[in-house]
C-alpha positions in Angstrom: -22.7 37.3 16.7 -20.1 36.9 19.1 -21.7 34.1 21.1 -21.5 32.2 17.7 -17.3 33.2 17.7 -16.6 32.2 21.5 -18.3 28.8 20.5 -16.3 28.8 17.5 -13.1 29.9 19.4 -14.0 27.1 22.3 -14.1 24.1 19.2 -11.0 25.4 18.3 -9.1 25.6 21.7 -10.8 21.8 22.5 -9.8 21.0 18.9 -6.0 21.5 19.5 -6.2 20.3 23.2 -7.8 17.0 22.1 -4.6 17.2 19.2 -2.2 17.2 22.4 -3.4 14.5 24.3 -3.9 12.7 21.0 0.0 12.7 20.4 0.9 12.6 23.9 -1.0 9.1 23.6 0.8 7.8 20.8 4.0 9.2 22.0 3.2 7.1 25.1 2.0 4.0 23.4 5.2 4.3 21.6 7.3 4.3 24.2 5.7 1.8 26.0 5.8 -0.6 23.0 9.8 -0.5 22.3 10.3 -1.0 25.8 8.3 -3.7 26.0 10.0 -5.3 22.8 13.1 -4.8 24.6 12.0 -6.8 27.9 11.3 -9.0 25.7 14.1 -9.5 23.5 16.5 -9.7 26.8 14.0 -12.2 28.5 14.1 -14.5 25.2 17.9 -14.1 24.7 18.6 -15.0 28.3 15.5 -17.8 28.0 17.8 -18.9 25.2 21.2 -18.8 27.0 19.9 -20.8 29.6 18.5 -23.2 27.7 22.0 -23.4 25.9 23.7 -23.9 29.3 21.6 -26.5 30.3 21.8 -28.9 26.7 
């Protein structure tokens, strides 16, 4: 009986450790993503600037 509840009690602990890194992840993919927009708003509006310059 309580081999069956520390198997039970590990699926739960790796159940809400794998729930962690899960939204660590998307937290992280996230972040990554809106900074990446960002580099590449700045790189198109200065693209676009110089472009401007040189017409």
């Amino acid at each position: 009986m309580s081999k069956k509840e520390d198997i039970k009690e590990n699926l739960l602990n790796l159940n809400s450790y794998l729930q962690a890194l899960l939204t660590a992840l998307i937290a992280l993919i996230g972040f990554t993503f809106s900074v990446f927009c960002d580099i590449i708003k700045t790189s198109l509006s200065v693209g676009i600037v110089g472009i401007k310059k040189q017409g």
